[in-house]
N, C-alpha and C positions, 0 to 999 in steps of 0.2 A: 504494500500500500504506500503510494506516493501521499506527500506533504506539499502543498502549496500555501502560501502564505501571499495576501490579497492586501496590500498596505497603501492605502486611501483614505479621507476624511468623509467620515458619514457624520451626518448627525442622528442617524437613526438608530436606535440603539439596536444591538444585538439582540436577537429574535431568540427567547430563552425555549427550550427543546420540551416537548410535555407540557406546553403552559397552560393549556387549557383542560379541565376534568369535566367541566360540563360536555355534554356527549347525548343525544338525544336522538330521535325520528319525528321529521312533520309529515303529516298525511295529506294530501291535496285531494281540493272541494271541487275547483273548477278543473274545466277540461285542458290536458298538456299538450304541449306545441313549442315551434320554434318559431320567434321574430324573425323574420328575411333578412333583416340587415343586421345579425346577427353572426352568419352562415356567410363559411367562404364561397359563396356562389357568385359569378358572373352573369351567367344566362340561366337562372330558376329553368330547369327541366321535370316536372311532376313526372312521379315514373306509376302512378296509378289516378285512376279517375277521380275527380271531385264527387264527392257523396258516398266512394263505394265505404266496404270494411274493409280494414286490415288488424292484423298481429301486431303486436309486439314485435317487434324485430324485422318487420316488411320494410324494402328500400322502397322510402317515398320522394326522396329526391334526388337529382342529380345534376349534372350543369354539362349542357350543351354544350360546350369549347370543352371541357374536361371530365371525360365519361368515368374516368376513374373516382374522383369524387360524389360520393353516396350517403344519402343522410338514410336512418333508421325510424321509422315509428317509435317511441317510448310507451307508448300506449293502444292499447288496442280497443276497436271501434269506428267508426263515422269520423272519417277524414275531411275536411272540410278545411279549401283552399280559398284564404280570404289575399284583402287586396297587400298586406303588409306582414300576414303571417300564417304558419299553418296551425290548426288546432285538432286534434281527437277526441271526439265527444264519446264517453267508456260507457260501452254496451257489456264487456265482458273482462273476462283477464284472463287470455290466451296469447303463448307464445307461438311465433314462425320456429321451428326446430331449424337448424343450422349443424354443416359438419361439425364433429367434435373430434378434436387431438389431444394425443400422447407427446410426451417427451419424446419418446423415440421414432413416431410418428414421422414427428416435424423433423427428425434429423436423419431422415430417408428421405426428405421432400427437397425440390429444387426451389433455386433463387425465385426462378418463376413463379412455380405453385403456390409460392407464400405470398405472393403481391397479390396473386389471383383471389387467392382466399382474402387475407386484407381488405380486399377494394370490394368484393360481396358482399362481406357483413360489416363493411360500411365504417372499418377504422381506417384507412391510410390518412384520411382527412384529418387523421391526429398526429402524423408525424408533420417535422416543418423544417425547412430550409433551415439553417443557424443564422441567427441576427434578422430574420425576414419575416413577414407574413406568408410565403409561398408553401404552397404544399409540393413538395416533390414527384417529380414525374417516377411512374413505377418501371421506365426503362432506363434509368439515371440508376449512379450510383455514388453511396456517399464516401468519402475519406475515413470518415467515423461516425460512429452516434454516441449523443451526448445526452446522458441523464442525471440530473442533477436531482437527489434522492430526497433534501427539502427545499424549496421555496421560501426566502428568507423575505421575501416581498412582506410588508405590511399588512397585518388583517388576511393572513392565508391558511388554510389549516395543516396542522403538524404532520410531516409524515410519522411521527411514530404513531400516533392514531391509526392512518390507514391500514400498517404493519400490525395492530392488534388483531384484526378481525381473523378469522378463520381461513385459511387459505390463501390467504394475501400472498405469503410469502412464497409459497409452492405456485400462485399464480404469475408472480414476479418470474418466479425462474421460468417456468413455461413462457412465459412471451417473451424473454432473452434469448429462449433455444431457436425461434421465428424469428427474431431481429438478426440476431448472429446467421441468417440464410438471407440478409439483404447487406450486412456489413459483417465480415469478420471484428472488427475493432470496434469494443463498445466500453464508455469509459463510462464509470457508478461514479458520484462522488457522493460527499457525507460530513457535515459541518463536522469541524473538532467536540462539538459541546454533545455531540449524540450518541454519548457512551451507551446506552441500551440497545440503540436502532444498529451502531457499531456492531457490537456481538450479535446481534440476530442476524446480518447481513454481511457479515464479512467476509463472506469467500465471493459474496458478487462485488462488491466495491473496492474501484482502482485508483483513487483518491482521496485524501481528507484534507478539507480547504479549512482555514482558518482567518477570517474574518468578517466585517459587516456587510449589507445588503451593498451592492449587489454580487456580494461576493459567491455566492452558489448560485446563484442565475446561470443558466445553459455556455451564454457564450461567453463570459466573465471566464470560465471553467474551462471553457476552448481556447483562450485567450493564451491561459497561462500554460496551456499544454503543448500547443504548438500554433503560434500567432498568424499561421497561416491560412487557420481552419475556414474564416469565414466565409460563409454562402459555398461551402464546401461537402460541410457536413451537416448532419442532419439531429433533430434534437421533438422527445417528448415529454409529458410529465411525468412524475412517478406515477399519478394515481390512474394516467391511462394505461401505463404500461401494463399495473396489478388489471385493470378493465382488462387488456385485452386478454391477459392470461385468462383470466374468468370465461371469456363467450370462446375461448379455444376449448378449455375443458369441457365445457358446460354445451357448449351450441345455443345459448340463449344471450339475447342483446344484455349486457347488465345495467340498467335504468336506474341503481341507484346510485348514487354520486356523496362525498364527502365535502358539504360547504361549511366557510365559515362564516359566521353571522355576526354583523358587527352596527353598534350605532345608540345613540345617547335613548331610542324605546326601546331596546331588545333586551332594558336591564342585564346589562353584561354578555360580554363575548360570551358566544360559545359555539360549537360544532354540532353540523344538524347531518344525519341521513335524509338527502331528499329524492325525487324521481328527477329524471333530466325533463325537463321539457314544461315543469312547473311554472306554474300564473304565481308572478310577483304579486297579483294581490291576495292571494292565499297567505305571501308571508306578512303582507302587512295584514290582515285581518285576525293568525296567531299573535302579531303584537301591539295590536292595535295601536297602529303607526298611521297617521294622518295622511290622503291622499297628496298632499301640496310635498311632503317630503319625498327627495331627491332620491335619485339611488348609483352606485357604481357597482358594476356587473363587472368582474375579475378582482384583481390588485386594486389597493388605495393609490397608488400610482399610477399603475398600468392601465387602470380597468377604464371601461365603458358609464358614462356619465348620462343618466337616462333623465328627464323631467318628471318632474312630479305629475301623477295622475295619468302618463303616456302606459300605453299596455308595452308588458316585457315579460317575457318569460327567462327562465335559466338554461341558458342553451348548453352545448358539447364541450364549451372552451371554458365555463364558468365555474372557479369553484371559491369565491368568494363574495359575498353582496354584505354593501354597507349601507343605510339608510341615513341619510343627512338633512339638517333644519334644511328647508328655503332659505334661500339666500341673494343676495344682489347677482342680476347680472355678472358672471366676470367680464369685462372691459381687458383687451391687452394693449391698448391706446390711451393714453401715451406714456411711452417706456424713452427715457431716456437710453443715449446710446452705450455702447460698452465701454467702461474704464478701466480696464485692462488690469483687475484686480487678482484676478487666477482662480477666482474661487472655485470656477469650474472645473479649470484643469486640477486641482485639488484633491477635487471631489469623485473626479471619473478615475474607474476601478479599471479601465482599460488602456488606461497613459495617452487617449488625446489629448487635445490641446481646444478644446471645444471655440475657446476666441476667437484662434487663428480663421478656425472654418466656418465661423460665422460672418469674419470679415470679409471671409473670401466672397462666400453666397452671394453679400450685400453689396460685392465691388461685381458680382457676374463671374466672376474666374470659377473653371472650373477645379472642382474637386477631388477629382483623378478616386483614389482608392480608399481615401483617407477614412471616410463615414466606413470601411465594411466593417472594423472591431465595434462600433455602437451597436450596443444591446438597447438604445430607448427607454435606459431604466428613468429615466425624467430627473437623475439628483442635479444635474448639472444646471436646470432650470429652476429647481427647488430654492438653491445656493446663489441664484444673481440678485445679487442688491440693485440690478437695472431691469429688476422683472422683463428679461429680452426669453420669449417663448421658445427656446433653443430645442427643445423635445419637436418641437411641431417643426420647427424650419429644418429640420436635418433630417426629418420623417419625407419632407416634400422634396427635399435637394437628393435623397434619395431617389425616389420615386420620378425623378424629372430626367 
């Protein structure tokens, strides 16, 4: 087991390991679905009719430019495709059965057969380019994959939780023996503070990182193992990883999902078993959280910033929601310009120089390779004393 040591200015404190003991199940009232703009889809392709039934585990979407890309039912019954989202209205609770694998199965299987499978029961959509929003092409291949075992992000829930449940860990390895048949090199990492998750996982994890957020983030982690990884390799969460070990053994979509629930009505953090595909107002209604209150869908960073009272459900990528007062407008006008204080470069856990390339943007030069080690953890925008929206402009200078 390698040591990496991650030495940057957070102000974020250190994510303490088992923080959380509350631990519960919410049961959902209304019917489950996913938001549209939620889902990596381009071209929405319904891969069954408006009205019919489906399972549990029926592919009901796909996308036209990327056939491989396939969303699942979470729920079975009356599918019903509206202008902004889908929803399942539950007539029964029936699973689609789906192949199921062995250990030894999957390691008689080819590169191929595993993608194939993958992209059927509707997971490749969880693996992701490093540093990107892309999902990988299933005739690409990666340099390595990157799993980073907790998420040190704010308001996210512990992986040693996930590692309680029953099978977790025999599912973990099962979907390493199917990843390991799309990349030989697959690198575990594991904060220094997770002495317990340490001994239960040790013979899968290839590194122990030691420091703050974003210091276990995927490509923070690719960063310091070889600075060349970026948009290289390939990176998912741990708790899809344990998911897909589940629907390999099982042949069934696993719809339940580990969130953490956070926010001044929730009376205290805590972690929920929910179904994927849940109406946000099911959770405001368990805590009777006023419609005008805000919500962010992922990370307190990272995450999706929804309006109060707008419909959302908890899609495939979610496994955080925070609930926040109403609040002003944010305004990013008028920010004074950069004073050349460093704080960003500081603060980035991947040694840009964040100033330099914001200077650049703002003069038109281009930016040659410089943005591919940004992970968009947002500290560097956290830390301007010129409120200059650097997460958003380096998201679009990318993307241009």
């Amino acid at each position: 087991m390698k040591k990496i040591e991650v030495q940057h200015y957070s102000f974020l404190e250190k994510k303490p390991v088992s923080r959380l003991t509350h631990i519960g199940t919410l049961h959902p009232k209304n019917p489950l679905g996913f938001t549209l703009n939620t889902l990596a889809l381009k071209n929405p392709l319904p891969l069954v009719e408006n009205g019919s039934m489906v399972k549990i585990g029926t592919p009901i979407l796909s996308d036209a430019q990327f056939p491989f890309i396939r969303y699942l039912a979470p729920d079975s019954g009356k599918i019903l495709f509206e202008e902004t989202r889908v929803v399942i209205e539950r007539i029964n609770h029936t699973y689609l059965d789906h192949q199921t694998f062995k250990n030894s199965e999957l390691k008689k299987s080819s590169k191929k057969e595993v993608c194939q499978h993958l992209i059927q029961i509707g997971f490749w959509h969880y693996l992701r380019v490093l540093n990107t929003s892309n999902i990988p092409h299933p005739e690409s291949t990666p340099s390595a994959i990157y799993i980073s075992l907790e998420n040190d992000e704010p308001e996210m829930p512990s992986a040693d939780l996930l590692f309680k449940e029953k099978d977790a860990v025999s599912d973990f390895e099962l979907a390493l023996s199917a990843l390991e048949k799309i990349s030989p090199i697959i690198h575990v990492s594991i904060p220094t503070n997770a002495i317990n998750l340490k001994l239960k996982l040790r013979k899968f994890i290839t590194h122990e990182i030691e420091g703050d957020y974003p210091a276990n983030q995927p490509g923070v982690f690719a960063y310091y193992v070889n600075k060349n990884e970026s948009k290289k390799a390939w990176t998912l969460s741990a708790q899809d990883v344990i998911r897909m070990g589940a629907f390999l053994r099982t042949g069934h979509y696993p719809v339940e999902k580990l969130i953490q629930l956070s926010g001044i009505q929730t009376k205290g953090n805590g972690c929920f078993w929910i179904k994927e595909g849940t109406d946000i107002k099911d959770l405001r209604d368990s805590f009777n959280i006023p419609e005008d209150h805000e919500v962010t869908l992922g990370g307190l960073i990272s995450g999706t910033y929804i309006q109060g009272g707008h419909p959302a459900h908890v899609g495939p990528y979610h496994s955080s929601l925070s609930f926040i007062e109403p609040c002003l407008p944010y305004l990013p006008e008028p920010m004074i310009d950069c004073i050349g204080c460093g704080q960003c470069a500081i603060s980035c856990a991947v040694e840009l120089q964040p100033q330099f390339i914001y200077k650049k943007i703002m003069a038109s030069k281009p930016i040659s390779q410089e943005l591919d080690p940004c992970i968009f953890c947002g500290l560097c925008t956290l830390v301007c004393p010129s409120h200059i929206p650097l997460q958003t402009l380096f998201k679009k200078a990318q993307h241009s």
